[in-house]
RODO-2510 file (C-alpha; in nm, 4 decimals, decimal comma):
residues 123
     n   res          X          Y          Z
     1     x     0,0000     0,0000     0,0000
     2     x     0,2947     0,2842     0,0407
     3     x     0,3567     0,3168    -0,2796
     4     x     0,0207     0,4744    -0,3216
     5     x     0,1471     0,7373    -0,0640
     6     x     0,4233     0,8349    -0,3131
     7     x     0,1571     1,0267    -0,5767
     8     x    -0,0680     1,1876    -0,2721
     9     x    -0,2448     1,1502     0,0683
    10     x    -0,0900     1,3114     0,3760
    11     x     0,2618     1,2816     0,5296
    12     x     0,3061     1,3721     0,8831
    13     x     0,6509     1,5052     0,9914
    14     x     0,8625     1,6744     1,2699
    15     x     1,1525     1,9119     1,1720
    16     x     1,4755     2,0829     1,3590
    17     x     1,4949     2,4069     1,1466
    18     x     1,8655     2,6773     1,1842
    19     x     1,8003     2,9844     1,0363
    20     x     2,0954     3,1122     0,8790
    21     x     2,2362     3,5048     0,7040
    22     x     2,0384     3,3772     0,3836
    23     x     1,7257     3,3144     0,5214
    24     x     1,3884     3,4797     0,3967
    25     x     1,2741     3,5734     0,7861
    26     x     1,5795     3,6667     1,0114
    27     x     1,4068     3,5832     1,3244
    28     x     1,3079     3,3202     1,5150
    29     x     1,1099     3,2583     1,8392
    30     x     1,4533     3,2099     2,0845
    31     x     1,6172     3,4829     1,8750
    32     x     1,3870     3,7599     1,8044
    33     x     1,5882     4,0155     1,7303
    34     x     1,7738     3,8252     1,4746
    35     x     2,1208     3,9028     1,6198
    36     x     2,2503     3,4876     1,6211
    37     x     2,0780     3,4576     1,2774
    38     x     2,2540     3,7391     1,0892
    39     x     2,5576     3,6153     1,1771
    40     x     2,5110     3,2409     1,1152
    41     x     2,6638     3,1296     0,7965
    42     x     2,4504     2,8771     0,5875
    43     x     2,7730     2,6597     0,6567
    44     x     2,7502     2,6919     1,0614
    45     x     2,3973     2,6175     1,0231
    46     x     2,4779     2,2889     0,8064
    47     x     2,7263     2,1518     1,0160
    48     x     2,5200     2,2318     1,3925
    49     x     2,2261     2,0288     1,2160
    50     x     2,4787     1,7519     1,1131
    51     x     2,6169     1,7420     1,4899
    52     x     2,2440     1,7048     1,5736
    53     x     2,1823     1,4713     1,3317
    54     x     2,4740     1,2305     1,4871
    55     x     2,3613     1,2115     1,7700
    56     x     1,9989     1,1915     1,7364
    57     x     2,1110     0,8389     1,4713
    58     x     2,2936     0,7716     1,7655
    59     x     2,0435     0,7464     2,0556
    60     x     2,2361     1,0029     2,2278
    61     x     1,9326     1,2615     2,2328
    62     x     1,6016     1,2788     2,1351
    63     x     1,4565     1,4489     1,8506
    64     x     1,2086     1,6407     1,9965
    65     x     1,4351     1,7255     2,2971
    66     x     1,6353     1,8835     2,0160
    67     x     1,3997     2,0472     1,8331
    68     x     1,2563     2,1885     2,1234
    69     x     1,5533     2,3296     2,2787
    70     x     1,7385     2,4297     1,9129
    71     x     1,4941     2,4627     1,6204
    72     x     1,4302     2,8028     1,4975
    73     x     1,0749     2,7021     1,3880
    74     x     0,8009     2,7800     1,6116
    75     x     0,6953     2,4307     1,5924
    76     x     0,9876     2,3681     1,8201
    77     x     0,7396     2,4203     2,1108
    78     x     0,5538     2,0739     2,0005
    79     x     0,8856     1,8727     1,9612
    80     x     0,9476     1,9606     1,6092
    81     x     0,6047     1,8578     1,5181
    82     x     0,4066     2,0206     1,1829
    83     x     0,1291     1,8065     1,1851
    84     x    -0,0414     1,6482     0,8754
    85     x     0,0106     1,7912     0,5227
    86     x    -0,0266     1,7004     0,1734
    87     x     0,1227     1,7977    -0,1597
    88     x     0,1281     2,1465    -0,2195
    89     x     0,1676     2,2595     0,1453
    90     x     0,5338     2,3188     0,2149
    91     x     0,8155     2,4523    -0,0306
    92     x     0,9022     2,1929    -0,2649
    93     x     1,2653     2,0305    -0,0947
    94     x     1,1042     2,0116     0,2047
    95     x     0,7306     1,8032     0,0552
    96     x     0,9738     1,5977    -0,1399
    97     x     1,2167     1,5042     0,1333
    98     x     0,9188     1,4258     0,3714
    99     x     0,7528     1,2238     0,0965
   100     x     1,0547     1,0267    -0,0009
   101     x     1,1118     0,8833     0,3455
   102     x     0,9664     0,6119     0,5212
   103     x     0,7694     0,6414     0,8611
   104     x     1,0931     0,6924     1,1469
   105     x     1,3000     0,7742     0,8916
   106     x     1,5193     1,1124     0,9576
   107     x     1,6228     1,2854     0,6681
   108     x     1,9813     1,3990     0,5634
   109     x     1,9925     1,7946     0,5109
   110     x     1,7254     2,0529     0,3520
   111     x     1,7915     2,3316     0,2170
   112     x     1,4571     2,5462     0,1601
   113     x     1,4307     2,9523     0,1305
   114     x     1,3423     2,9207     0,5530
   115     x     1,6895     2,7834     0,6197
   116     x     1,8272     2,4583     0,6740
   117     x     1,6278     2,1346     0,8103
   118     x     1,6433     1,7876     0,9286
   119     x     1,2972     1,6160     0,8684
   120     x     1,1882     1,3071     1,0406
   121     x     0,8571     1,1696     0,8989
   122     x     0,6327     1,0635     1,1777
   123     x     0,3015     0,9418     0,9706
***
């Protein structure tokens, strides 16, 4: 039956967003001035996620602990969590990295106009 999944339905996913200098908003809920942001290069903001990453593949942390405590999304408050979407609803990397993974399945980096994400799909 997944394969059907590939064309449509819903995906659920959680994400750990950085925000980085080329970022379309320069602000975030833990840094609302933008001051960390500005001076993040997309290349800091790549290689904290891929720290992250590590150890989350590790069983050294949690996800959502990270998410909570590090992504610059506001869904950082729910663990990361976005919910249910479909096609259509987030920019394109980011629907097509959530689509091609399997339930558990954490992805490797995102690159979207937002910033930089790892995406673990949930649903």
């Amino acid at each position: 039956m997944s394969s059907s999944n590939r064309q449509g339905g819903e995906v659920r996913a959680s994400h750990i967003l950085i925000k980085h200098q080329g970022s379309r908003r320069k602000a975030s809920w833990k840094d609302p001035e933008g001051r960390i942001i500005q001076n993040t290069t997309k290349e800091a903001a790549v290689s904290q996620l891929k720290a992250f990453r590590d150890d989350i593949l590790s069983g050294k942390v949690k996800f959502e602990d990270v998410a909570s405590r590090f992504s610059d999304c506001s869904s950082a408050k729910r663990g990361g969590d976005l919910g249910p979407f479909g096609r259509g609803q987030m920019q394109k990397p980011f629907e097509e990295a959530t689509f091609d993974l399997k339930v558990g399945e954490i992805s490797g980096i995102v690159e979207t106009d937002s910033g930089v994400h790892i995406i673990m799909r949930t649903g």
